[in-house]
C-alpha positions as CSV (number, residue, x, y, z in Angstrom):
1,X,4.1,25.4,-50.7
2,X,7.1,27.2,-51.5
3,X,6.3,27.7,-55.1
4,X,3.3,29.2,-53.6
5,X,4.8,31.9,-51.2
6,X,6.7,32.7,-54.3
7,X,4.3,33.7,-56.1
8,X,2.3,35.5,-53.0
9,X,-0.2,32.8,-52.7
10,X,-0.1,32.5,-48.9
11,X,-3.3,31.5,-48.1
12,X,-2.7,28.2,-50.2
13,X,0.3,27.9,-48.7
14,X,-0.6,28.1,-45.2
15,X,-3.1,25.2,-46.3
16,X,-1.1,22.7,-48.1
17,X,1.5,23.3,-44.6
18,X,-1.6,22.7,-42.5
19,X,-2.4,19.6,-44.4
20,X,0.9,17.8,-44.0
21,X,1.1,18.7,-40.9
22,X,4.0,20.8,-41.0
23,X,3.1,23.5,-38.5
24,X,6.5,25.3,-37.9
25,X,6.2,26.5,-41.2
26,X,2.3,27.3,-41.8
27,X,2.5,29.4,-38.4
28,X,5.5,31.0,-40.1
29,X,3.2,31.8,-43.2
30,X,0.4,33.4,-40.9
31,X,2.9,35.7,-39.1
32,X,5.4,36.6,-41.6
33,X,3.3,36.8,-45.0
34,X,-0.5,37.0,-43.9
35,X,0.6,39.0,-40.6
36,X,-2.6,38.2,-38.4
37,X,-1.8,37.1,-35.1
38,X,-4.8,36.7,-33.9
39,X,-5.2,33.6,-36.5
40,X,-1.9,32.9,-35.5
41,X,-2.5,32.2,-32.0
42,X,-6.1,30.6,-32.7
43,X,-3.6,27.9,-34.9
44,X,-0.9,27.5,-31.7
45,X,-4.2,26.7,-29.4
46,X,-4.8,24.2,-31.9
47,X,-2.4,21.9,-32.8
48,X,-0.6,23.0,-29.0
49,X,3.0,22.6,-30.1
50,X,6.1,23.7,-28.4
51,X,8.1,25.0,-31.5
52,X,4.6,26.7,-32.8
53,X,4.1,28.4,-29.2
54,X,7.8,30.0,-29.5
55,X,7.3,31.4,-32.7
56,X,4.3,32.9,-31.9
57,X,5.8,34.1,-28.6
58,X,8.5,35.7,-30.4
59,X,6.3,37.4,-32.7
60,X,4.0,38.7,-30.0
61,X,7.2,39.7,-28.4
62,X,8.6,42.2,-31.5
63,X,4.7,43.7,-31.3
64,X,5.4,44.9,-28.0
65,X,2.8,42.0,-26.7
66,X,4.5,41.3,-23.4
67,X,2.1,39.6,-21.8
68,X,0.5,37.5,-24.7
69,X,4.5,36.6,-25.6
70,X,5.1,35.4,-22.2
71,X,2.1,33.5,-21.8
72,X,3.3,31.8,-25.0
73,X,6.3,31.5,-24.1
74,X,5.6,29.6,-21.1
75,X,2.9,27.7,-22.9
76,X,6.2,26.5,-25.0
77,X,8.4,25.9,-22.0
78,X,10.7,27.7,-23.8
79,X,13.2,30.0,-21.9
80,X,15.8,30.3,-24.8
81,X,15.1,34.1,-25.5
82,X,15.4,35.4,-22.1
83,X,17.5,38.1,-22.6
84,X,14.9,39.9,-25.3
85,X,12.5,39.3,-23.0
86,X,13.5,40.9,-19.9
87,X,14.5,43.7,-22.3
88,X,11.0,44.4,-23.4
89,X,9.5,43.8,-19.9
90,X,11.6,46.6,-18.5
91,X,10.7,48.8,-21.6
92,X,7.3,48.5,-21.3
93,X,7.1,47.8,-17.2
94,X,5.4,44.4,-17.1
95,X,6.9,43.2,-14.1
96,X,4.3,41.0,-12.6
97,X,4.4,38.8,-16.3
98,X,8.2,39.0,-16.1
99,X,8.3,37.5,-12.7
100,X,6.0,34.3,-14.0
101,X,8.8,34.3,-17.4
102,X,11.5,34.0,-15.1
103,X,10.2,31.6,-13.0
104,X,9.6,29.3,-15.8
105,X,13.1,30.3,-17.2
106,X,14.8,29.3,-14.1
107,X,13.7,25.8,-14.1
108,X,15.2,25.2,-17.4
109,X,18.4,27.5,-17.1
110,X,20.1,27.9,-13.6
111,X,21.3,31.1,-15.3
112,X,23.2,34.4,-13.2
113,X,21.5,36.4,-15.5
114,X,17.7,35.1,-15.0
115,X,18.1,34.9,-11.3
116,X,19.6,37.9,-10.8
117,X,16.4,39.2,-13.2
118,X,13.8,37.5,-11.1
119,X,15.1,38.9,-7.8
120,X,14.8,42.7,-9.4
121,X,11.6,41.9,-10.4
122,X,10.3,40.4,-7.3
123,X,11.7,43.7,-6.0
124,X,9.9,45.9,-8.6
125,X,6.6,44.2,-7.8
126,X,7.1,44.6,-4.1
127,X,6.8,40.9,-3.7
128,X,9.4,40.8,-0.7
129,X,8.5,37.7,0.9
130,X,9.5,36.0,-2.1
131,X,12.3,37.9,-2.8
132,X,13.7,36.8,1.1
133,X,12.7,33.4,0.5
134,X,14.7,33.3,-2.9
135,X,17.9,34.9,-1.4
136,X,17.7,32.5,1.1
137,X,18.1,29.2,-0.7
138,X,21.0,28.5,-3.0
139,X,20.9,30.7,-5.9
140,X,23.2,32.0,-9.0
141,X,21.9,35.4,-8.5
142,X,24.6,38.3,-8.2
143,X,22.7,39.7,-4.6
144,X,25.4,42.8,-4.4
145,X,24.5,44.1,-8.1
146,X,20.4,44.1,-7.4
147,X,21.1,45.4,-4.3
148,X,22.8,48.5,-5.9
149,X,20.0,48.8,-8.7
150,X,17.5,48.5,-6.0
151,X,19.4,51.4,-4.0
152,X,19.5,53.5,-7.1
153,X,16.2,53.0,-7.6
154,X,14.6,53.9,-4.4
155,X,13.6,50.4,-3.1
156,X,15.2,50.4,-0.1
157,X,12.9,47.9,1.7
158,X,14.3,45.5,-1.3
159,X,18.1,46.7,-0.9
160,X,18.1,46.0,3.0
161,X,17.3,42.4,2.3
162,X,19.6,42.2,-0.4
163,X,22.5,43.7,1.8
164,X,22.0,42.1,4.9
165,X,22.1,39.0,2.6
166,X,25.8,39.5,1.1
167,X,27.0,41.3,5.0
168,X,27.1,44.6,3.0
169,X,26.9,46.3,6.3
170,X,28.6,49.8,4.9
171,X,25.7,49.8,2.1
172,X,23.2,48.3,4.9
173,X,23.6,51.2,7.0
174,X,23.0,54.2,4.5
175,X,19.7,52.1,3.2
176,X,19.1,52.2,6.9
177,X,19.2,55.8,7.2
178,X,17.0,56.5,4.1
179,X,14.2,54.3,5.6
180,X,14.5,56.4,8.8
181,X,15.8,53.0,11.0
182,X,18.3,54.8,12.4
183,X,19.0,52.7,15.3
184,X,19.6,49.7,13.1
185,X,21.6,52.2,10.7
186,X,24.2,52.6,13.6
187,X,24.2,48.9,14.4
188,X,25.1,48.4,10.9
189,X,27.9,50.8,10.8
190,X,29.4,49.6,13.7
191,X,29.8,46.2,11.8
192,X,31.0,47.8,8.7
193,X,33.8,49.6,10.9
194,X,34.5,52.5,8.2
195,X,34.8,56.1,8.9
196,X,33.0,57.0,6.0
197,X,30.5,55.0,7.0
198,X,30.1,56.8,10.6
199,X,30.4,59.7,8.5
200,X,26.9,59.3,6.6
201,X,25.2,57.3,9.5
202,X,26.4,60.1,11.9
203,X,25.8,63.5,9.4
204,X,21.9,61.3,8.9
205,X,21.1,61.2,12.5
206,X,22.1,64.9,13.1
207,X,19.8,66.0,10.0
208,X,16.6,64.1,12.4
209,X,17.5,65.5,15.7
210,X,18.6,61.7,17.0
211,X,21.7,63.3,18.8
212,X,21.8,60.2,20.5
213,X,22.5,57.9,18.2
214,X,24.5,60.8,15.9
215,X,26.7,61.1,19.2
216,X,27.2,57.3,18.7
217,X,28.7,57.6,15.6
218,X,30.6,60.5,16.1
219,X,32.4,58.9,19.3
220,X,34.1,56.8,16.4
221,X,34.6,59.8,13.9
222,X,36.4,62.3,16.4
223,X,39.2,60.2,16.9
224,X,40.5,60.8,13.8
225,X,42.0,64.3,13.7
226,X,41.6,64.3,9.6
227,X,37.7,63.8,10.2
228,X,37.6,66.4,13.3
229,X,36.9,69.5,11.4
230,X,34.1,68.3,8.8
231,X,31.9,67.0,11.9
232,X,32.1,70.1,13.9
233,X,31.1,72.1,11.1
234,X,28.3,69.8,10.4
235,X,27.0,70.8,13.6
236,X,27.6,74.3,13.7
237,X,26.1,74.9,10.3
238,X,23.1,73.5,11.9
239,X,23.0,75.3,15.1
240,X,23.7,72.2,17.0
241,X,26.2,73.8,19.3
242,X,25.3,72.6,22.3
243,X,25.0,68.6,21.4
244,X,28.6,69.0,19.2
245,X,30.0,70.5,23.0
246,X,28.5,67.1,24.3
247,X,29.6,64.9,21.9
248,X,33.5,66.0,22.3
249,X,33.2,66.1,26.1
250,X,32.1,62.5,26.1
251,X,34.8,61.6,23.2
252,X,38.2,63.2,26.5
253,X,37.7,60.0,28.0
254,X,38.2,57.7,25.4
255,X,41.9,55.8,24.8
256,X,42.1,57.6,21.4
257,X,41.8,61.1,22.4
258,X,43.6,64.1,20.8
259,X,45.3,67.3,21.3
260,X,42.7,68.7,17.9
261,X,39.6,67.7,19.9
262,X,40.7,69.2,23.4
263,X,41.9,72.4,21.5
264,X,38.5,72.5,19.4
265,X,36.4,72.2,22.6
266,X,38.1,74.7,24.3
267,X,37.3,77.2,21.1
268,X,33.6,76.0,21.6
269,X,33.5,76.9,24.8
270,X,35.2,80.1,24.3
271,X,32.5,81.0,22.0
272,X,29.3,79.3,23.7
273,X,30.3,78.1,27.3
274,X,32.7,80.6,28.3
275,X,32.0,79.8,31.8
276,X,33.1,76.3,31.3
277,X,36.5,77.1,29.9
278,X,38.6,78.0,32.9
279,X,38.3,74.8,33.9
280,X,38.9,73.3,31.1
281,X,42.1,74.4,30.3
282,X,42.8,74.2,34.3
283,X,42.6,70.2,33.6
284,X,44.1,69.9,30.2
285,X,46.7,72.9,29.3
286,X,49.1,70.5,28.4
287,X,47.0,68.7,25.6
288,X,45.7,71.9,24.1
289,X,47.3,73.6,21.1
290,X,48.0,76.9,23.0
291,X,48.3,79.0,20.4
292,X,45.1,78.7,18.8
293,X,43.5,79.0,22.1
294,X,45.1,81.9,23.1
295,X,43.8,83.7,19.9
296,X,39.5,82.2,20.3
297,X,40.5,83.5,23.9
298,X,41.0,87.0,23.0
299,X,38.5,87.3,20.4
300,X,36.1,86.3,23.4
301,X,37.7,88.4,25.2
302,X,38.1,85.8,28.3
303,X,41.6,88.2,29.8
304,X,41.5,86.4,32.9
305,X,41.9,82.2,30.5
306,X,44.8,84.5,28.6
307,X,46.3,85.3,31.4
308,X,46.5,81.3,32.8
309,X,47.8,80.7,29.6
Protein backbone atom coordinates (compact mmCIF):
# COMPACT_ATOMS: atom_id res chain seq x y z
CA UNK A 1 0.00 0.00 0.00
CA UNK A 2 2.91 2.13 0.65
CA UNK A 3 4.67 1.31 -2.64
CA UNK A 4 1.41 2.46 -3.97
CA UNK A 5 1.05 6.03 -2.40
CA UNK A 6 4.55 6.23 -3.70
CA UNK A 7 3.98 6.05 -6.79
CA UNK A 8 0.45 8.24 -6.60
CA UNK A 9 -1.68 5.25 -6.90
CA UNK A 10 -4.12 6.12 -4.02
CA UNK A 11 -7.05 4.75 -5.11
CA UNK A 12 -5.37 1.16 -4.93
CA UNK A 13 -4.07 2.03 -1.84
CA UNK A 14 -7.00 3.09 -0.12
CA UNK A 15 -8.26 -0.57 -1.32
CA UNK A 16 -5.62 -2.90 -0.37
CA UNK A 17 -5.94 -0.67 3.45
CA UNK A 18 -9.66 -1.34 3.24
CA UNK A 19 -9.12 -4.95 2.51
CA UNK A 20 -6.94 -5.76 5.56
CA UNK A 21 -8.76 -3.94 7.53
CA UNK A 22 -6.52 -1.35 8.42
CA UNK A 23 -8.75 1.69 8.57
CA UNK A 24 -6.53 4.33 10.40
CA UNK A 25 -4.58 4.41 7.38
CA UNK A 26 -7.09 4.07 4.38
CA UNK A 27 -9.09 7.08 6.05
CA UNK A 28 -5.72 8.68 6.06
CA UNK A 29 -5.42 8.03 2.20
CA UNK A 30 -8.94 9.53 1.43
CA UNK A 31 -8.19 12.72 3.39
CA UNK A 32 -4.67 13.40 2.81
CA UNK A 33 -4.06 12.05 -0.86
CA UNK A 34 -7.61 11.68 -2.51
CA UNK A 35 -8.91 14.83 -0.37
CA UNK A 36 -12.76 14.03 -0.46
CA UNK A 37 -14.29 14.18 2.70
CA UNK A 38 -17.42 13.44 1.83
CA UNK A 39 -16.09 9.71 1.04
CA UNK A 40 -14.26 10.15 3.98
CA UNK A 41 -17.01 10.41 6.32
CA UNK A 42 -19.28 7.90 4.23
CA UNK A 43 -16.01 5.29 5.25
CA UNK A 44 -16.07 6.56 9.28
CA UNK A 45 -20.15 5.71 9.14
CA UNK A 46 -19.03 2.47 8.02
CA UNK A 47 -16.63 0.68 9.74
CA UNK A 48 -17.83 3.28 13.04
CA UNK A 49 -14.35 3.35 14.63
CA UNK A 50 -13.06 5.68 17.32
CA UNK A 51 -9.54 6.38 15.87
CA UNK A 52 -11.21 6.76 12.18
CA UNK A 53 -13.90 9.26 13.74
CA UNK A 54 -10.96 11.49 15.16
CA UNK A 55 -9.12 11.73 12.13
CA UNK A 56 -11.96 12.64 10.27
CA UNK A 57 -12.94 15.07 13.01
CA UNK A 58 -9.64 16.66 12.87
CA UNK A 59 -9.75 17.10 9.23
CA UNK A 60 -13.26 18.51 9.22
CA UNK A 61 -11.82 20.65 11.91
CA UNK A 62 -8.75 22.42 9.62
CA UNK A 63 -11.76 22.90 6.86
CA UNK A 64 -13.41 25.21 9.09
CA UNK A 65 -16.19 22.32 9.48
CA UNK A 66 -17.16 23.11 13.11
CA UNK A 67 -20.04 21.42 13.33
CA UNK A 68 -19.39 18.20 11.14
CA UNK A 69 -15.86 18.01 13.35
CA UNK A 70 -17.59 18.13 16.50
CA UNK A 71 -20.21 15.81 15.71
CA UNK A 72 -17.26 13.52 14.81
CA UNK A 73 -15.52 14.16 17.46
CA UNK A 74 -18.12 13.22 19.84
CA UNK A 75 -19.01 10.22 17.59
CA UNK A 76 -15.20 9.31 18.63
CA UNK A 77 -15.46 10.11 22.28
CA UNK A 78 -12.51 11.80 21.81
CA UNK A 79 -11.83 15.10 23.74
CA UNK A 80 -7.96 15.15 23.25
CA UNK A 81 -7.95 18.22 20.85
CA UNK A 82 -9.90 20.55 22.94
CA UNK A 83 -7.91 23.33 22.82
CA UNK A 84 -8.05 23.60 18.68
CA UNK A 85 -11.43 23.16 18.97
CA UNK A 86 -12.65 25.86 21.13
CA UNK A 87 -10.27 27.89 19.08
CA UNK A 88 -12.19 27.45 15.91
CA UNK A 89 -15.66 27.62 17.59
CA UNK A 90 -14.85 31.07 18.83
CA UNK A 91 -13.46 31.99 15.31
CA UNK A 92 -16.26 30.99 13.48
CA UNK A 93 -19.11 31.56 16.50
CA UNK A 94 -20.52 28.03 16.78
CA UNK A 95 -21.37 28.15 20.33
CA UNK A 96 -24.38 26.01 20.60
CA UNK A 97 -21.97 22.87 18.86
CA UNK A 98 -19.24 24.01 21.28
CA UNK A 99 -21.37 23.68 24.24
CA UNK A 100 -22.34 19.78 23.11
CA UNK A 101 -18.03 19.40 22.57
CA UNK A 102 -17.46 20.42 25.93
CA UNK A 103 -19.88 18.55 27.45
CA UNK A 104 -18.57 15.49 26.08
CA UNK A 105 -14.97 16.72 26.86
CA UNK A 106 -15.74 17.18 30.39
CA UNK A 107 -16.67 13.66 31.10
CA UNK A 108 -13.37 12.44 29.94
CA UNK A 109 -11.10 15.40 31.19
CA UNK A 110 -12.08 17.22 34.55
CA UNK A 111 -10.00 20.03 32.88
CA UNK A 112 -9.87 24.08 34.20
CA UNK A 113 -9.67 24.89 30.82
CA UNK A 114 -12.81 22.91 29.37
CA UNK A 115 -14.97 23.96 32.21
CA UNK A 116 -14.11 27.28 32.35
CA UNK A 117 -14.89 26.97 28.26
CA UNK A 118 -18.27 25.37 28.73
CA UNK A 119 -19.44 27.97 31.27
CA UNK A 120 -18.52 30.92 28.51
CA UNK A 121 -20.36 29.22 26.20
CA UNK A 122 -23.29 28.47 28.11
CA UNK A 123 -23.03 32.21 28.60
CA UNK A 124 -22.66 33.07 24.85
CA UNK A 125 -25.76 30.91 24.09
CA UNK A 126 -27.76 32.54 26.71
CA UNK A 127 -28.32 29.14 28.31
CA UNK A 128 -28.38 30.59 31.98
CA UNK A 129 -30.19 27.98 33.74
CA UNK A 130 -27.49 25.78 32.88
CA UNK A 131 -24.83 27.95 33.44
CA UNK A 132 -26.40 28.42 37.44
CA UNK A 133 -26.80 24.87 37.62
CA UNK A 134 -23.06 24.20 36.64
CA UNK A 135 -21.62 26.87 38.95
CA UNK A 136 -23.52 25.38 41.50
CA UNK A 137 -22.11 21.87 41.74
CA UNK A 138 -18.39 21.26 42.20
CA UNK A 139 -16.45 22.32 39.28
CA UNK A 140 -12.70 23.11 38.04
CA UNK A 141 -13.91 26.19 36.30
CA UNK A 142 -12.01 29.52 37.08
CA UNK A 143 -15.79 31.46 37.83
CA UNK A 144 -13.80 35.03 38.42
CA UNK A 145 -12.01 34.93 34.85
CA UNK A 146 -15.52 34.13 32.87
CA UNK A 147 -17.09 36.52 34.90
CA UNK A 148 -14.67 39.22 33.71
CA UNK A 149 -14.86 38.03 29.92
CA UNK A 150 -18.62 38.02 30.36
CA UNK A 151 -18.33 41.68 31.82
CA UNK A 152 -16.22 42.75 28.92
CA UNK A 153 -18.43 41.39 26.70
CA UNK A 154 -21.65 42.78 27.63
CA UNK A 155 -23.34 39.71 29.30
CA UNK A 156 -24.07 41.03 32.30
CA UNK A 157 -27.05 38.69 33.09
CA UNK A 158 -24.09 35.86 32.81
CA UNK A 159 -21.53 37.97 34.94
CA UNK A 160 -24.02 38.50 37.94
CA UNK A 161 -24.29 34.81 38.25
CA UNK A 162 -20.84 34.39 37.93
CA UNK A 163 -19.99 37.08 40.64
CA UNK A 164 -22.47 36.42 43.11
CA UNK A 165 -20.93 32.91 42.76
CA UNK A 166 -17.16 33.69 43.77
CA UNK A 167 -18.78 36.89 46.49
CA UNK A 168 -17.33 39.31 44.00
CA UNK A 169 -19.53 41.90 45.44
CA UNK A 170 -17.30 45.04 44.18
CA UNK A 171 -17.68 43.49 40.47
CA UNK A 172 -21.46 42.40 41.47
CA UNK A 173 -22.41 45.79 42.03
CA UNK A 174 -21.14 47.77 38.84
CA UNK A 175 -22.88 44.60 36.70
CA UNK A 176 -25.69 45.70 38.89
CA UNK A 177 -25.77 49.12 37.73
CA UNK A 178 -25.37 48.35 34.01
CA UNK A 179 -28.53 46.06 34.12
CA UNK A 180 -30.33 49.01 35.75
CA UNK A 181 -30.89 46.94 39.39
CA UNK A 182 -29.89 49.59 41.14
CA UNK A 183 -31.30 48.63 44.49
CA UNK A 184 -29.49 45.39 44.41
CA UNK A 185 -26.37 47.37 43.04
CA UNK A 186 -26.25 49.23 46.46
CA UNK A 187 -26.90 46.04 48.42
CA UNK A 188 -23.91 44.78 46.77
CA UNK A 189 -21.72 47.58 47.50
CA UNK A 190 -22.48 47.68 50.87
CA UNK A 191 -21.03 44.10 51.07
CA UNK A 192 -17.96 44.89 49.08
CA UNK A 193 -17.27 47.91 51.64
CA UNK A 194 -14.95 49.92 49.11
CA UNK A 195 -15.03 53.52 48.40
CA UNK A 196 -14.50 53.04 44.97
CA UNK A 197 -17.12 50.96 44.88
CA UNK A 198 -19.73 53.63 46.39
CA UNK A 199 -18.08 55.71 44.06
CA UNK A 200 -19.44 53.95 40.69
CA UNK A 201 -22.70 52.57 42.44
CA UNK A 202 -23.35 56.17 43.79
CA UNK A 203 -22.08 58.40 40.42
CA UNK A 204 -24.68 55.33 38.46
CA UNK A 205 -27.67 56.18 40.52
CA UNK A 206 -27.18 59.96 40.16
CA UNK A 207 -26.91 59.53 36.14
CA UNK A 208 -30.86 57.79 36.58
CA UNK A 209 -32.37 60.29 38.95
CA UNK A 210 -32.55 57.44 41.92
CA UNK A 211 -31.31 60.14 44.45
CA UNK A 212 -32.45 57.80 46.91
CA UNK A 213 -30.41 55.09 46.56
CA UNK A 214 -27.30 57.58 45.12
CA UNK A 215 -27.80 59.37 48.63
CA UNK A 216 -27.25 55.83 50.04
CA UNK A 217 -24.04 55.51 48.72
CA UNK A 218 -22.84 58.85 49.14
CA UNK A 219 -23.64 58.70 53.01
CA UNK A 220 -20.52 56.27 52.83
CA UNK A 221 -18.47 58.40 50.30
CA UNK A 222 -18.61 61.90 52.22
CA UNK A 223 -16.90 60.78 55.05
CA UNK A 224 -13.83 60.70 53.46
CA UNK A 225 -12.58 64.27 52.99
CA UNK A 226 -10.27 62.91 49.91
CA UNK A 227 -13.58 61.77 48.16
CA UNK A 228 -15.61 65.02 49.24
CA UNK A 229 -14.80 67.17 46.27
CA UNK A 230 -15.29 64.66 43.24
CA UNK A 231 -18.92 63.88 44.51
CA UNK A 232 -20.03 67.40 44.84
CA UNK A 233 -18.94 68.12 41.61
CA UNK A 234 -20.63 65.09 40.20
CA UNK A 235 -23.69 66.74 41.27
CA UNK A 236 -23.23 70.17 40.35
CA UNK A 237 -22.07 69.30 36.86
CA UNK A 238 -25.48 67.81 36.66
CA UNK A 239 -27.56 70.38 38.13
CA UNK A 240 -28.37 68.32 41.01
CA UNK A 241 -27.94 71.06 43.53
CA UNK A 242 -30.61 70.58 45.54
CA UNK A 243 -30.35 66.60 46.30
CA UNK A 244 -26.17 67.16 46.80
CA UNK A 245 -27.59 69.97 49.75
CA UNK A 246 -29.65 66.91 51.03
CA UNK A 247 -27.29 64.37 50.88
CA UNK A 248 -24.65 66.39 53.10
CA UNK A 249 -27.33 67.67 55.53
CA UNK A 250 -28.24 64.00 56.23
CA UNK A 251 -24.34 62.90 56.15
CA UNK A 252 -23.89 66.21 59.88
CA UNK A 253 -25.27 63.55 61.92
CA UNK A 254 -23.28 60.81 61.24
CA UNK A 255 -20.21 59.70 63.87
CA UNK A 256 -17.75 60.42 60.93
CA UNK A 257 -18.53 63.83 60.10
CA UNK A 258 -16.10 66.56 58.98
CA UNK A 259 -15.03 70.13 59.17
CA UNK A 260 -14.71 69.77 54.69
CA UNK A 261 -18.39 68.74 54.49
CA UNK A 262 -19.82 71.39 57.00
CA UNK A 263 -17.61 74.06 55.20
CA UNK A 264 -18.82 72.72 51.69
CA UNK A 265 -22.48 72.94 52.69
CA UNK A 266 -22.23 76.19 54.05
CA UNK A 267 -20.67 77.34 50.29
CA UNK A 268 -23.86 75.51 48.81
CA UNK A 269 -25.99 77.28 50.64
CA UNK A 270 -24.31 80.49 50.18
CA UNK A 271 -24.80 79.97 46.65
CA UNK A 272 -28.35 78.15 46.42
CA UNK A 273 -29.98 78.39 49.96
CA UNK A 274 -28.78 81.59 51.25
CA UNK A 275 -31.65 81.67 53.50
CA UNK A 276 -30.55 78.58 55.14
CA UNK A 277 -27.05 79.72 55.94
CA UNK A 278 -27.40 81.90 58.96
CA UNK A 279 -28.35 79.22 60.69
CA UNK A 280 -26.12 77.09 59.79
CA UNK A 281 -23.15 78.61 60.67
CA UNK A 282 -25.26 79.85 64.02
CA UNK A 283 -25.03 75.90 64.90
CA UNK A 284 -21.69 74.84 63.56
CA UNK A 285 -19.03 78.01 63.43
CA UNK A 286 -16.68 76.04 65.20
CA UNK A 287 -16.54 73.05 62.62
CA UNK A 288 -16.42 75.25 59.63
CA UNK A 289 -13.20 76.33 57.80
CA UNK A 290 -13.84 80.13 58.35
CA UNK A 291 -11.89 81.39 55.93
CA UNK A 292 -13.29 79.78 52.94
CA UNK A 293 -16.62 80.71 54.11
CA UNK A 294 -15.94 84.03 54.72
CA UNK A 295 -14.79 84.50 51.03
CA UNK A 296 -18.33 82.24 49.20
CA UNK A 297 -19.95 84.71 51.90
CA UNK A 298 -18.88 87.80 50.20
CA UNK A 299 -19.02 86.74 46.73
CA UNK A 300 -22.89 86.13 47.78
CA UNK A 301 -22.82 89.00 49.18
CA UNK A 302 -24.59 87.64 52.53
CA UNK A 303 -22.93 91.10 54.80
CA UNK A 304 -25.04 90.32 57.57
CA UNK A 305 -23.28 85.81 57.78
CA UNK A 306 -19.77 88.05 57.39
CA UNK A 307 -20.48 89.99 59.92
CA UNK A 308 -21.33 86.78 62.47
CA UNK A 309 -18.24 85.53 61.28
Amino acid sequence: ANIAIGNQLFEEAFAIFKKFDVNTSAIQVLIDHINNLDRAYEFAERCNESAVWSLLAKAQLQQNLVKEAIDSFIKADDPAAYIDVVDTAHRTGHWEDLVRYLVMARKKARESYVESELVYAYAKTNRLADLEEFIAAPNHADIQKIGDRCFDDEMYDAAKLLYNNVSNFARLAITLVHLKEFQGAVESARKANSTRTWKEVCFACVDSEQFRLAQNCGLHIVVHADELEDLINYYQDRGYFDELINLLEAALGLERAHMGMFTELAILYSRYKPEKMKEHLELFWSRVNIPKVLRAAEQAHLWAELVFL
